[in-house]
N, C-alpha and C positions, 0 to 999 in steps of 0.2 A: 504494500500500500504506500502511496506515495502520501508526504506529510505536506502541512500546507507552506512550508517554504520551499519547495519543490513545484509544486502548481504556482507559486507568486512566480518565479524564475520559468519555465515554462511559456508562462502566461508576459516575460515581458520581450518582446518582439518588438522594434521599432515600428511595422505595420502590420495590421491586421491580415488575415488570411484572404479576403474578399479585395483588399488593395495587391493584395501579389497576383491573384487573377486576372483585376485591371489592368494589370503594368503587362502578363501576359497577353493578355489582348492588344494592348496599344504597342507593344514588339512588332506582334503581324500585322498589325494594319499597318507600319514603319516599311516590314519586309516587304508587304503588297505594295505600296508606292514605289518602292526599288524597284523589284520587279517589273513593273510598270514601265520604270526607264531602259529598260533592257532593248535591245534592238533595231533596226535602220542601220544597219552595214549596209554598204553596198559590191555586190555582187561582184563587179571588176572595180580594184583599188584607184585605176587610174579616171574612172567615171564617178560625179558627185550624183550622192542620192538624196531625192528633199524627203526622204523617207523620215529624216530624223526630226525634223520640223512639225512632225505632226500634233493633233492636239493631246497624244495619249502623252507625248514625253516633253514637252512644253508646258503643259496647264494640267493636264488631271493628275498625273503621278505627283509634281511638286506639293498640291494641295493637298493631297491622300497623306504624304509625309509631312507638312506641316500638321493635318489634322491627327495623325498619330503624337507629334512631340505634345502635342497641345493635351492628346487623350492622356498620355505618360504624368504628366504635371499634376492634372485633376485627381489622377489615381493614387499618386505621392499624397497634395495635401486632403484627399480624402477622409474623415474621420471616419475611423473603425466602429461598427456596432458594441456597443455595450452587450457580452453577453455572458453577466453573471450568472452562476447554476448552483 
Protein backbone atom coordinates (compact mmCIF):
# COMPACT_ATOMS: atom_id res chain seq x y z
CA UNK A 1 0.00 0.00 0.00
CA UNK A 2 1.33 3.02 -0.98
CA UNK A 3 1.39 5.88 2.03
CA UNK A 4 0.12 9.29 1.45
CA UNK A 5 3.55 10.83 0.96
CA UNK A 6 3.93 8.71 -1.93
CA UNK A 7 0.59 9.75 -3.65
CA UNK A 8 1.41 13.72 -2.77
CA UNK A 9 4.86 12.85 -4.81
CA UNK A 10 3.19 10.83 -7.44
CA UNK A 11 0.54 13.38 -7.74
CA UNK A 12 3.05 16.34 -8.32
CA UNK A 13 3.77 16.46 -12.00
CA UNK A 14 4.30 19.93 -13.56
CA UNK A 15 1.06 19.07 -15.85
CA UNK A 16 -1.77 17.36 -15.68
CA UNK A 17 -2.34 14.12 -17.78
CA UNK A 18 -5.09 15.66 -20.12
CA UNK A 19 -2.24 18.66 -20.84
CA UNK A 20 0.38 15.99 -22.11
CA UNK A 21 -2.59 14.72 -24.56
CA UNK A 22 -2.84 18.23 -25.77
CA UNK A 23 0.74 18.86 -26.27
CA UNK A 24 0.40 15.40 -28.05
CA UNK A 25 -2.12 16.52 -30.23
CA UNK A 26 -0.70 19.91 -31.11
CA UNK A 27 2.91 17.70 -32.18
CA UNK A 28 0.74 16.29 -35.01
CA UNK A 29 -1.19 18.95 -36.03
CA UNK A 30 2.92 20.68 -36.19
CA UNK A 31 3.83 17.34 -38.09
CA UNK A 32 0.73 17.74 -40.49
CA UNK A 33 1.74 21.24 -41.53
CA UNK A 34 5.26 19.90 -42.28
CA UNK A 35 4.02 17.40 -44.11
CA UNK A 36 2.14 19.61 -45.99
CA UNK A 37 5.30 21.58 -47.18
CA UNK A 38 6.72 18.48 -48.59
CA UNK A 39 6.90 18.42 -52.28
CA UNK A 40 7.19 20.46 -55.95
CA UNK A 41 10.56 19.08 -57.09
CA UNK A 42 10.72 19.36 -60.29
CA UNK A 43 11.09 16.50 -62.42
CA UNK A 44 14.26 17.74 -64.61
CA UNK A 45 16.74 19.99 -62.23
CA UNK A 46 17.42 22.13 -65.06
CA UNK A 47 13.41 23.15 -65.77
CA UNK A 48 11.80 25.45 -62.98
CA UNK A 49 8.44 24.14 -61.50
CA UNK A 50 5.78 26.74 -60.18
CA UNK A 51 4.69 23.55 -58.41
CA UNK A 52 6.18 24.90 -55.32
CA UNK A 53 4.13 28.16 -55.36
CA UNK A 54 1.05 26.53 -54.74
CA UNK A 55 -1.55 27.38 -52.11
CA UNK A 56 -0.85 23.96 -50.12
CA UNK A 57 2.94 25.18 -49.28
CA UNK A 58 2.52 28.83 -49.21
CA UNK A 59 -0.75 29.58 -47.20
CA UNK A 60 -2.25 26.23 -45.75
CA UNK A 61 0.78 24.34 -44.25
CA UNK A 62 2.21 27.66 -42.64
CA UNK A 63 -1.19 28.29 -40.92
CA UNK A 64 -1.63 24.50 -39.97
CA UNK A 65 1.96 25.06 -38.15
CA UNK A 66 1.20 28.37 -36.78
CA UNK A 67 -2.16 26.85 -35.50
CA UNK A 68 -0.21 23.81 -33.80
CA UNK A 69 2.45 26.26 -31.80
CA UNK A 70 -0.46 28.31 -30.83
CA UNK A 71 -2.42 24.61 -29.83
CA UNK A 72 1.09 23.77 -27.91
CA UNK A 73 0.92 27.10 -25.78
CA UNK A 74 -2.80 26.79 -24.75
CA UNK A 75 -2.08 23.16 -23.75
CA UNK A 76 1.02 24.34 -21.41
CA UNK A 77 -0.89 27.09 -19.76
CA UNK A 78 -3.98 24.93 -19.54
CA UNK A 79 -5.19 24.21 -15.99
CA UNK A 80 -5.38 20.73 -14.97
CA UNK A 81 -8.79 19.26 -13.46
CA UNK A 82 -8.97 19.14 -9.81
CA UNK A 83 -9.37 15.51 -9.26
CA UNK A 84 -9.22 14.70 -5.72
CA UNK A 85 -10.58 10.93 -4.61
Amino acid sequence: MATKNENKEKLNFALGRENYKLLAIGFAIIVIGFLLMLGGKSEDPNVFSEKIFSFRRITLAPVVVLAGFIFEIWAIMKKPKNTDK
